[in-house]
C-alpha positions as CSV (number, residue, x, y, z in Angstrom):
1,X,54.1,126.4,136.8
2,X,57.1,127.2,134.3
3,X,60.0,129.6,135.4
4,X,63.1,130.5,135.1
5,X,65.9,131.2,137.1
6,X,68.8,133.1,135.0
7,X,71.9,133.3,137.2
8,X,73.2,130.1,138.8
9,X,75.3,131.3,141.7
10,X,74.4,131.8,145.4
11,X,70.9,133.1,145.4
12,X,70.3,131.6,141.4
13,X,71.3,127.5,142.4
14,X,69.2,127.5,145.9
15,X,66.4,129.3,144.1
16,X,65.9,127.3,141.5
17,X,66.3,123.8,143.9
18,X,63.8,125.4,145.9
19,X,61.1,126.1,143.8
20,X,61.7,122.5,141.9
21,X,61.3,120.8,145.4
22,X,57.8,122.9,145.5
23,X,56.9,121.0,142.2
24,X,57.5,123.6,140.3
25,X,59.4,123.2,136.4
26,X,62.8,124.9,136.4
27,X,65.3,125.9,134.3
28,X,68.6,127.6,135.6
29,X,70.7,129.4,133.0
30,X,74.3,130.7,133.2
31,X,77.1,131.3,130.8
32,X,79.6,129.3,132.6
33,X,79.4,126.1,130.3
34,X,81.2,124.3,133.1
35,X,78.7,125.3,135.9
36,X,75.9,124.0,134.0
37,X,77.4,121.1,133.3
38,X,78.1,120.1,137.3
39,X,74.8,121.8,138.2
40,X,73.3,119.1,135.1
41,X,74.5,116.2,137.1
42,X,73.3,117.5,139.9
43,X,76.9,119.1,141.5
44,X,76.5,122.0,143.9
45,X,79.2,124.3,143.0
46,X,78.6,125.8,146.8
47,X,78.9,124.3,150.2
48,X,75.5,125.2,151.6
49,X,73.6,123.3,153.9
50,X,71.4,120.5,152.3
51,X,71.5,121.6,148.3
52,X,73.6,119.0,147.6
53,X,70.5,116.5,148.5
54,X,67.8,119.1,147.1
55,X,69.7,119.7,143.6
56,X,70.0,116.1,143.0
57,X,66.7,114.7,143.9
58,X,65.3,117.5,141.7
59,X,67.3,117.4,138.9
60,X,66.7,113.3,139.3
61,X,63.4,114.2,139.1
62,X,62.9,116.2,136.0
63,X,61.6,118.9,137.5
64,X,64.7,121.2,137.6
65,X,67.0,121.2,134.4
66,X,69.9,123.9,133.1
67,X,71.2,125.3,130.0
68,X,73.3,128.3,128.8
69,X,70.6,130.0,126.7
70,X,68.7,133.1,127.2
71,X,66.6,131.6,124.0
72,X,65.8,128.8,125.3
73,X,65.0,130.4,128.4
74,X,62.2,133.1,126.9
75,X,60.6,129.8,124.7
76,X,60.6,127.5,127.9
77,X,58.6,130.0,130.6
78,X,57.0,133.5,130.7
79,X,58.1,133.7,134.5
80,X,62.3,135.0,134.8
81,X,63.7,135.5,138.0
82,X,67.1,136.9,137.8
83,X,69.4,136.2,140.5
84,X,72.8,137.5,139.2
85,X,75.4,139.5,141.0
86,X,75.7,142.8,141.6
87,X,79.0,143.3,143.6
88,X,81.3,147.2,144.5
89,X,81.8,148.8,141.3
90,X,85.8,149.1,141.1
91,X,85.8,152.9,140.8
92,X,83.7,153.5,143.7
93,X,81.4,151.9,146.3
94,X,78.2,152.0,144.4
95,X,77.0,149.0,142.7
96,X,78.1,147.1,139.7
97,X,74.9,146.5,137.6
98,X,76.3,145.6,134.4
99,X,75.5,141.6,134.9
100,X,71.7,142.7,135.5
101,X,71.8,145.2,132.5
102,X,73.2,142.4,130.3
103,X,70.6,139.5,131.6
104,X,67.7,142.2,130.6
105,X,69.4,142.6,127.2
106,X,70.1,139.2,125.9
107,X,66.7,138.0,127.3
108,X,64.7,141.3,125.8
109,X,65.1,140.1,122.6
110,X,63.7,136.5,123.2
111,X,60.6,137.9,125.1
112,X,57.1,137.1,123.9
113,X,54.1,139.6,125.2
114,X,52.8,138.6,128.8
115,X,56.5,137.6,129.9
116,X,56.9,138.8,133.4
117,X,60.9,139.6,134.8
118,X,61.5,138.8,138.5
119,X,64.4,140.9,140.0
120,X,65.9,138.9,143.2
121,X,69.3,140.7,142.9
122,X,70.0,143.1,145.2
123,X,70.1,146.6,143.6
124,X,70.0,150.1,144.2
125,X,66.1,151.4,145.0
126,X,65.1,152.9,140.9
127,X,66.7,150.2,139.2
128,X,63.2,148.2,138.5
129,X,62.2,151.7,137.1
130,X,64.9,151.9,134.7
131,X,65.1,148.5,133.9
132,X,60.7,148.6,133.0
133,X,61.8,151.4,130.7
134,X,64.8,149.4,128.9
135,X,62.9,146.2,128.1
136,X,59.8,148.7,127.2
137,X,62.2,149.9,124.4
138,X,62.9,146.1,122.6
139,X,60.0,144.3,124.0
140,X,56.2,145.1,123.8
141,X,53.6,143.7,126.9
142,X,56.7,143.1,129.4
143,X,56.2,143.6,133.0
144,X,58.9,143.9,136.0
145,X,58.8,142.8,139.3
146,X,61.0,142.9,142.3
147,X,61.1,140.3,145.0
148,X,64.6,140.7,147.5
149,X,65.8,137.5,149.0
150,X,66.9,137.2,152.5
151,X,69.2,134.1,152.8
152,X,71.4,133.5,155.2
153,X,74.8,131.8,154.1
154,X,74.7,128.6,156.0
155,X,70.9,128.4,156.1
156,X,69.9,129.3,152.6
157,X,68.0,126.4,151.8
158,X,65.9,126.5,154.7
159,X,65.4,130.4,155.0
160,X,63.6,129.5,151.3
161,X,61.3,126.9,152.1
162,X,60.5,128.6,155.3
163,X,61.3,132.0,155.2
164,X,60.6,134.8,158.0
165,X,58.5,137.3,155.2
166,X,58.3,136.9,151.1
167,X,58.1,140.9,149.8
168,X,57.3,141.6,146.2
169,X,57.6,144.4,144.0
170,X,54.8,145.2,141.5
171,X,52.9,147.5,139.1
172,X,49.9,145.7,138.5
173,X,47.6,142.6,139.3
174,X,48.9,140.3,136.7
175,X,52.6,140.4,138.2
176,X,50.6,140.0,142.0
177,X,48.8,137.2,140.8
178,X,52.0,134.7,139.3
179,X,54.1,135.5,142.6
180,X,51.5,134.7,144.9
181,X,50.8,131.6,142.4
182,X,54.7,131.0,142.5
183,X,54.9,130.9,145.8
184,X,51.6,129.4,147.0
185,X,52.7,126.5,149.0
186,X,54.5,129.1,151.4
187,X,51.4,131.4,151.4
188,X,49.5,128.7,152.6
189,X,52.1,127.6,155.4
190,X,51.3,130.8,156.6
191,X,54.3,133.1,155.7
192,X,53.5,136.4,156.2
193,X,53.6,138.3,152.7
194,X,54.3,142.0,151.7
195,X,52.9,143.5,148.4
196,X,54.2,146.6,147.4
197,X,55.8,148.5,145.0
198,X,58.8,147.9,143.1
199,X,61.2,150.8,145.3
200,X,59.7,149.4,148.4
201,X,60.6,145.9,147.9
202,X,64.4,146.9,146.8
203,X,64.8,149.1,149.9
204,X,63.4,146.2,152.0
205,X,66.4,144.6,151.0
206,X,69.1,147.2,151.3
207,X,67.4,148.9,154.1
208,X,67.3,145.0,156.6
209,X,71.6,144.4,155.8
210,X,72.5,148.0,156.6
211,X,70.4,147.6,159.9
212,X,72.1,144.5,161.0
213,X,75.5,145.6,160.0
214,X,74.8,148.8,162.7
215,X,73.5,146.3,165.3
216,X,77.3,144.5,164.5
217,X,79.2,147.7,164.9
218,X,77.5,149.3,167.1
219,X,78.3,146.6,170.1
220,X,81.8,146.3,168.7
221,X,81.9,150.1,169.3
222,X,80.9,149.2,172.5
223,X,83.7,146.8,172.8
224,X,86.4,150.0,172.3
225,X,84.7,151.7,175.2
226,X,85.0,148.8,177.2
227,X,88.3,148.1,176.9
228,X,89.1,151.8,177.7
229,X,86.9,151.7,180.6
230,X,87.7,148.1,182.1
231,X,84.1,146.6,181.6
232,X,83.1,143.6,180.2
233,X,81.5,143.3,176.5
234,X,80.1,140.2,176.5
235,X,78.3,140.8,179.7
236,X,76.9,144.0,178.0
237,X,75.9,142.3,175.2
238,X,73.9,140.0,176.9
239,X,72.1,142.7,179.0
240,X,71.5,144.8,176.1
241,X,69.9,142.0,174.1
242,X,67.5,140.6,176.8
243,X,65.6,144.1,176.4
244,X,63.0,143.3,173.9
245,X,63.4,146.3,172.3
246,X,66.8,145.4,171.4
247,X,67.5,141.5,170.8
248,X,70.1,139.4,171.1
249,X,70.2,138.8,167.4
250,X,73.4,140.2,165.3
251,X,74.6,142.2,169.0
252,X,77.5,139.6,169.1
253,X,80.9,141.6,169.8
254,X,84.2,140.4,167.9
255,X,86.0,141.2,164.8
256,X,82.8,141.9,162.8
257,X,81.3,141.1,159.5
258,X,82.1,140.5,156.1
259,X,81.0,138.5,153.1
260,X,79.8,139.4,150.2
261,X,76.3,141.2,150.8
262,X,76.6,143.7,154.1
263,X,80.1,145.5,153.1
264,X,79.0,146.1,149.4
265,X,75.7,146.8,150.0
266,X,76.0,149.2,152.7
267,X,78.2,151.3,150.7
268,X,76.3,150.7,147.6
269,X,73.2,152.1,150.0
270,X,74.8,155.4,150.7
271,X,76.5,155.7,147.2
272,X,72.7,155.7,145.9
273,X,71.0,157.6,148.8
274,X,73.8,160.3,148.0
275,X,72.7,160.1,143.8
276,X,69.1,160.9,145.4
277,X,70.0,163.7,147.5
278,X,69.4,161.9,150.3
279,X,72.9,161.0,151.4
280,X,72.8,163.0,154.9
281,X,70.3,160.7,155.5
282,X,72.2,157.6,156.0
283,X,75.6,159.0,156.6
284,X,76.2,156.8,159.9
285,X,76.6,154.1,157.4
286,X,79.8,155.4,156.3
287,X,80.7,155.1,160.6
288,X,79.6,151.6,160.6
289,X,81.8,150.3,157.8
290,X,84.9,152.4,159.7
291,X,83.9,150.1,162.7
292,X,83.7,147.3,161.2
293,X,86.9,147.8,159.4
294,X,88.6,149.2,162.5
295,X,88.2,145.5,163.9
296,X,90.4,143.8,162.4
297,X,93.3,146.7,162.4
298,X,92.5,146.2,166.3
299,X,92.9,142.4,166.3
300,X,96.2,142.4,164.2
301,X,97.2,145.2,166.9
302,X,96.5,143.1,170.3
303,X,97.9,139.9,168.4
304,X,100.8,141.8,167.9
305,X,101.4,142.8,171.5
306,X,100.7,139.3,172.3
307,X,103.3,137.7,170.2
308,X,105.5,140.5,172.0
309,X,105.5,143.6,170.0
310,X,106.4,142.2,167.0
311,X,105.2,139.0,164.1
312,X,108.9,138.7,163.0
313,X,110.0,135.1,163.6
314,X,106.8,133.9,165.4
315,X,104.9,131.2,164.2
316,X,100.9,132.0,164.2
317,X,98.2,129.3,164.2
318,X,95.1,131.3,162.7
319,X,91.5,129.0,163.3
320,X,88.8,130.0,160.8
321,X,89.2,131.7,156.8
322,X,85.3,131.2,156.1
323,X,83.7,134.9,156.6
324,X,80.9,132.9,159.0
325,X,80.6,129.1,160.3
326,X,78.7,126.9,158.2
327,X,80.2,128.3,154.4
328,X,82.7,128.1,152.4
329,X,82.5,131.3,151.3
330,X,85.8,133.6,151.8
331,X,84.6,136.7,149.8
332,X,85.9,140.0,152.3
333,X,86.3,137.4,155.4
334,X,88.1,139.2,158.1
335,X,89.3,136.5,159.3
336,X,91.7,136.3,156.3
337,X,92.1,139.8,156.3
338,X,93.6,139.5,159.4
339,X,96.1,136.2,158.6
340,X,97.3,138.0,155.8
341,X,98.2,141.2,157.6
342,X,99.5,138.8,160.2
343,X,102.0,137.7,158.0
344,X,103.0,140.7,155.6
345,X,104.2,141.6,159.0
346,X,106.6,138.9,159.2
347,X,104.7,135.8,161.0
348,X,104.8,132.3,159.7
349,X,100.9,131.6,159.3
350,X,99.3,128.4,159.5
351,X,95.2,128.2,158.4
352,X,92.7,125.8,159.3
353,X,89.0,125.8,158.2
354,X,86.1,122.7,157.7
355,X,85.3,124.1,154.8
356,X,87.0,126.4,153.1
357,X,90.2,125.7,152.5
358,X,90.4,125.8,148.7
359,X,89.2,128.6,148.8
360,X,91.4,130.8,150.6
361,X,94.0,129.0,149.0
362,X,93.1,130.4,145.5
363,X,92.8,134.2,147.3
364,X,95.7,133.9,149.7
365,X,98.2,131.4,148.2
366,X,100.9,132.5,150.1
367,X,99.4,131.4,153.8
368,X,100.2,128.2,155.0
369,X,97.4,126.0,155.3
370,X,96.9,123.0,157.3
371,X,93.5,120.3,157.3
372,X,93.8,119.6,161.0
373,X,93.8,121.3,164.4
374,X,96.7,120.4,166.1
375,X,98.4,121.0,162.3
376,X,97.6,124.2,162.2
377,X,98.5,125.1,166.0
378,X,102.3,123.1,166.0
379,X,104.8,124.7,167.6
380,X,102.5,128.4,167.4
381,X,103.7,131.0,170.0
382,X,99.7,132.3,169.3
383,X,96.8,131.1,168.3
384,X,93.9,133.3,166.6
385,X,90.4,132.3,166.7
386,X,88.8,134.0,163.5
387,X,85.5,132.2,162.5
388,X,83.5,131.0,165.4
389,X,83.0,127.3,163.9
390,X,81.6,124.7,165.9
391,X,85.0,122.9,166.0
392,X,86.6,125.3,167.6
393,X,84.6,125.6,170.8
394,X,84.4,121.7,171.1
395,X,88.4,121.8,171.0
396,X,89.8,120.4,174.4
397,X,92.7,123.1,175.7
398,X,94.1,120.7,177.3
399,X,94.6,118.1,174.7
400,X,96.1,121.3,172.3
401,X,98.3,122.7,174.9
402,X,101.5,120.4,173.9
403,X,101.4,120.9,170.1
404,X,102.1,125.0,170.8
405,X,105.2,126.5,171.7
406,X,103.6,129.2,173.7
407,X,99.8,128.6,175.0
408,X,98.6,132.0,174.1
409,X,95.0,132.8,172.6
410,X,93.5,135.5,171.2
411,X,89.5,135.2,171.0
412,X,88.6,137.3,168.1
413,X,84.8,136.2,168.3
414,X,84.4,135.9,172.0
415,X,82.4,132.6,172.3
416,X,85.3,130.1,173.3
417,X,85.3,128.9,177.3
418,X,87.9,131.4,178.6
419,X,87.6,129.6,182.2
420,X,88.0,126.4,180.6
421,X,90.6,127.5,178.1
422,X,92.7,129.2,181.6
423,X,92.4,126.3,183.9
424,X,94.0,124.5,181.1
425,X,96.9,126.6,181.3
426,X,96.3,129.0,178.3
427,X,96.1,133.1,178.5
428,X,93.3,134.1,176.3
429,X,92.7,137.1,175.7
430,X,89.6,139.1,174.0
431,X,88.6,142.2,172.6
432,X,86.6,144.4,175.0
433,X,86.9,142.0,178.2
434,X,89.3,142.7,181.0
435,X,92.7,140.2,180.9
436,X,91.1,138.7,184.4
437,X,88.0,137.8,183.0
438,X,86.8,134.3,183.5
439,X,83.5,133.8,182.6
């Protein structure tokens, strides 16, 4: 079938790829002329995992084509999905829905009766409900549906063609019928599918990143208690997650999470819940982003007792600006966060990442940055290991040892070999593991 995908960032570029590669017709649309233009020749403007391939052989194909009109849009499909962003609000921590409000406005007055508008951003629960009631003011015969995605940065393309659960928001059996047309190929793969309505399928959303940011905090709270109390973390992760009532998943201790969907939209969550009269409700939210901010304020504090009380004059290597392995992404990465607190305390700061270099660069100019290793790490009297890349635990200690000045580590993530990294002469240390740990 026809559709369109309005939005071409994140969610908007792997969408539309996707649903071309399912044989699908696609248009993308975005008001960045320049986006379009790169996306047009078949360009990713995001590192992700396998679009690069996807949007070419699509776009090569015919099937998937972009332009920068909402007109062209309403005359080319009767099927919208709108993926734009809705990030923190700068007077608050609710969210900033002015890019969805717009999208609903410039395309309202293209819509022909029987057009039905596909909500994948991720949005306060109600805002379908308004939204039905602002298009039913310019536009006759226009329905509203809501269906969250769930992608993973990293493994967007293939949380889309295979995902765990597809949930869709609707108000009546024409909007039911396209998505399960829209999405038949997965249906019939066998992914399990959730119909409901509209303020369901947005809390879905909301309701799964709020749950995995507490499983984050939580066991980094559990990382505090441990280093008051001498124990181990990591083994307490591990026997926490092999209960089946708990799970491995997201229990992970180290300097916590970041991005651009868990922060905003746990404190978009409780900025609404709180609109509702429902705030009490969801309060410990307001805990778990103190945790997870209290991380990195506790990393930048144990690096500075490693580098001996004080950053001034010491070199620091920091490994990782990417806010997770396998992006590019550096939007609220702690592990930036934490190299530039690093050095507005008076440490020269070195960066490495695979990927996202440019990136940080254009947020964090004043960093040093470095597109090797042993770069990043000469003549360092510490080393911080901030995003838990693949790289960086297939780094020999031994071989890195000689570019330092002082073989000191500090962990941040708590995956590297610390009996490997110590018989190679280095101190590592960790947050919420005893300094004579070894396993």
């Amino acid at each position: 079938m026809r559709m369109t995908v309005i939005g071409t960032g994140y969610v908007g570029t792997v969408h539309a790829a996707c649903m071309a590669d399912l044989g699908h017709e696609v248009l993308g649309v975005d008001v960045d002329a320049e986006r379009i233009a790169s996306l047009s020749a078949g360009r990713a403007p995001l590192r992700e995992a396998g679009l690069d391939e996807l949007l070419s052989r699509t776009v090569t194909s015919g099937r998937l084509r972009f332009s920068t009109s909402l007109a062209e849009a309403a005359s080319f499909a009767r099927v919208h999905f709108v993926c734009v962003g809705t990030p923190q609000r700068a007077d608050g921590e609710a969210a900033d829905l002015r890019y969805v409000d717009a999208v609903m406005d410039g395309l309202a007055r293209h819509l022909r009766p029987g057009n039905l508008v596909v909500g994948k951003s991720t949005v306060p629960v109600g805002t379908a409900a308004r939204l039905a009631r602002r298009l039913a003011a310019v536009t006759r015969d226009t329905e509203i549906a809501w269906n969250p995605e769930f992608l993973r940065e990293g493994s967007a393309v293939e949380d889309t063609m295979r995902p765990e659960r597809i949930v869709v928001g609707v108000t009546c059996p024409h909007a039911e019928a396209v998505l399960r047309a829209v999405y038949a190929p997965l249906l019939r793969a066998g992914v399990p599918y959730f119909s409901t309505d509209p303020a369901t399928a947005e809390l879905v959303k909301v309701a799964a990143n709020s749950f995995l940011a507490t499983k984050i905090s939580f066991i980094n709270a559990m990382a505090e208690v441990c280093d008051a109390a001498g124990a181990d973390v990591t083994v307490l992760s591990r026997a926490l997650g092999a209960d089946s009532r708990i799970g491995a998943p997201f229990l992970e201790p180290g300097l916590g999470f970041g991005g651009s969907c868990f922060p905003k939209d746990i404190r978009a969550f409780a900025a609404r819940a709180e609109e509702l009269g429902a705030g009490d409700s969801v309060a410990f939210l307001h805990e778990v982003d103190r945790i997870n901010t209290r991380q990195r304020r506790r990393t930048v504090s144990l690096a500075r007792r490693l580098a001996g009380g004080s950053f001034a004059g010491r070199r620091v290597a920091v490994l990782g600006a990417s806010f997770k392995p396998g992006s590019d992404d550096v939007r609220d990465s702690p592990a930036l966060a934490v190299a530039a607190a690093v050095r507005q305390q008076g440490a020269a700061v070195r960066v490495h990442d695979p990927q996202a270099l440019d990136n940080a660069r254009a947020v964090f100019p004043d960093l040093g940055y470095a597109l090797h290793i042993p770069k990043a790490c000469e003549d360092a009297d510490l080393v911080l290991h901030l995003t838990h890349w693949p790289e960086y635990r297939a780094i020999d200690p031994v071989d890195l040892a000689p570019m330092v000045r002082t073989p000191v580590l500090l962990d941040a993530r708590n995956c590297l070999d610390a009996r490997l990294w110590r018989s190679a002469g280095w101190s590592l240390h960790a947050l919420g593991r005893p300094i004579g740990v070894t396993s």
